[in-house]
Structure formats: structure tokens, C-alpha cells
NUMIVEX-473982 format. One record per residue (C-alpha): x, y, z; residue in one letter. Coordinates in pm, whole numbers, padded with zeros to 5 digits, m for minus. Layout:
[pt [X; Y; Z]; 'a']
...
//
This chain:
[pt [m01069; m01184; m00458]; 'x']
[pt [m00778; m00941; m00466]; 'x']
[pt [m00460; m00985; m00182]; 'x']
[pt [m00462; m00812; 00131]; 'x']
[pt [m00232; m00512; 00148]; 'x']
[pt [00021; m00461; 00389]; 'x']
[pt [m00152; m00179; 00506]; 'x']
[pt [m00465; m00399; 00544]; 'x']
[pt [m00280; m00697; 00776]; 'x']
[pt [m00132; m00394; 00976]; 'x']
[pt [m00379; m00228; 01081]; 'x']
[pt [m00657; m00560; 01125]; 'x']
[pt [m00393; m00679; 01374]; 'x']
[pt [m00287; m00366; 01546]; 'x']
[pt [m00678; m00362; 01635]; 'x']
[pt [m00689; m00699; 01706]; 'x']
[pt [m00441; m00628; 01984]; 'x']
[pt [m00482; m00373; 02110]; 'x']
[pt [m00857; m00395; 02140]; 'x']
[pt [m00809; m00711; 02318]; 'x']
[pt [m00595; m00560; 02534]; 'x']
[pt [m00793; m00287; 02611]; 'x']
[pt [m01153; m00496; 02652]; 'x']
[pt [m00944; m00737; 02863]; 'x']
[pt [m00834; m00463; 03110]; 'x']
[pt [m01177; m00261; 03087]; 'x']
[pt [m01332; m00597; 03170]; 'x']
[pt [m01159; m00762; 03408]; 'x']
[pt [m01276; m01081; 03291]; 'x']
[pt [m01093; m01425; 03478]; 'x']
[pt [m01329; m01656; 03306]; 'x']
[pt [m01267; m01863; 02973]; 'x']
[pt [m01599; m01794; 02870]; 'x']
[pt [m01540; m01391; 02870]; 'x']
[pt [m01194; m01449; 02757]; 'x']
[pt [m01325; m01624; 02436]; 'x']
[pt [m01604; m01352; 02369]; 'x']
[pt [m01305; m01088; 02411]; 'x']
[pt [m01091; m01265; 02161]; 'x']
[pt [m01370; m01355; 01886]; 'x']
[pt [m01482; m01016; 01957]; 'x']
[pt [m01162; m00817; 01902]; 'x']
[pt [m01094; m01058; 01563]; 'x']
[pt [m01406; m00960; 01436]; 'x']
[pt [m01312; m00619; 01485]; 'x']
[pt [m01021; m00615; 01381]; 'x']
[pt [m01180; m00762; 01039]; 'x']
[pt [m01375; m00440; 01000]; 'x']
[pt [m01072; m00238; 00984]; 'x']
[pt [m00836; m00416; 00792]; 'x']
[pt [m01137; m00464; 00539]; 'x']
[pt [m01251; m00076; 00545]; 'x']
[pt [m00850; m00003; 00458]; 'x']
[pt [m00916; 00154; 00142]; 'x']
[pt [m00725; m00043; m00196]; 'x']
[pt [m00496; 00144; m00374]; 'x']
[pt [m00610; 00223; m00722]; 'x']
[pt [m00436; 00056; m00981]; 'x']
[pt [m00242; 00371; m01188]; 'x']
[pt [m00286; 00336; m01538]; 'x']
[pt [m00136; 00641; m01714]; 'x']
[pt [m00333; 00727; m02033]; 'x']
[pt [m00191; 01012; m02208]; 'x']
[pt [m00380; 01228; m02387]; 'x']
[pt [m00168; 01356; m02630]; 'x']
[pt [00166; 01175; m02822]; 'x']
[pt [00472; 01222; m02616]; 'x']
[pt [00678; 01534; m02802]; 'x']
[pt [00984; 01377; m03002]; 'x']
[pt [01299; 01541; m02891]; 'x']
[pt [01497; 01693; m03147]; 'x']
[pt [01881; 01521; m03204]; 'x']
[pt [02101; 01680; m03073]; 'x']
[pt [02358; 01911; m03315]; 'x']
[pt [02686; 01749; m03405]; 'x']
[pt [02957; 02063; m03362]; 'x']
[pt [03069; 02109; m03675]; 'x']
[pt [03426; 02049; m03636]; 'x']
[pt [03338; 01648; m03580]; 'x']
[pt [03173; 01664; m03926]; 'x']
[pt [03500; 01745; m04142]; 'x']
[pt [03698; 01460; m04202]; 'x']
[pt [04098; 01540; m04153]; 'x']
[pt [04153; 01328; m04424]; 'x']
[pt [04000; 01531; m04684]; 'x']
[pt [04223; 01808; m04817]; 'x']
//
């Protein structure tokens, strides 16, 4: 089974809180029991999302054709004579 992504354990626990946040307020729960459904509720959720995060392909260049050889460089041709040489 392949890592989570960063983008993956962002987003499952933005949701996380902010959904609880929001079902808490909507709610206005004072219980434990509707506190506990809230939070397995908003974990769940927030499951979903960082799961449906899409995984970034792995990139694995094939090239289709040899990569073109550049030509050397020309050497001026005053570096080529030798001052030694007379």
C-alpha cells in the first residue's frame, strides 16, 4: 500500500475539522453520545477525501527517439598553431 501524500493528510484533516466544527455548531449537541457520533462521523469523512485525493502519477520519461549528439564545439584556429613551431 503506497504512502499518503501530503496533499492527502491535508486535506483528510482540514475536513475532519472543519466538518466537526460545522456539525457541532449545526447540531448543537451537549451530549457525549452526539459528540462521539460527530467525531467518528467527521473522521470517516474526512477518510473519503483524503482517500479520493487523486495520486500523482509516477513520470517516467520514455523518449522516442535518441537524444541528438551536439556537435564539439570549433577550436579558433589561432589556439591550434603552436608558437613554438617556426
Amino acid at each position: 500500500m503506497p504512502r499518503p501524500t501530503a496533499a492527502q493528510i491535508a486535506y483528510g484533516s482540514i475536513t475532519v475539522i472543519f466538518s466537526t466544527l460545522a456539525m457541532l455548531l449545526l447540531s448543537q449537541t451537549s451530549s457525549a453520545v452526539g459528540t462521539a457520533v460527530i467525531a467518528v462521523s467527521a473522521l470517516v469523512l474526512g477518510l473519503l477525501v483524503a482517500m479520493t485525493v487523486p495520486q500523482p502519477k509516477s513520470r517516467v520519461v520514455a523518449l522516442s527517439r535518441p537524444v541528438e549528439r551536439r556537435a564539439e564545439e570549433p577550436v579558433p584556429a589561432a589556439a591550434t598553431h603552436s608558437k613554438t613551431a617556426a
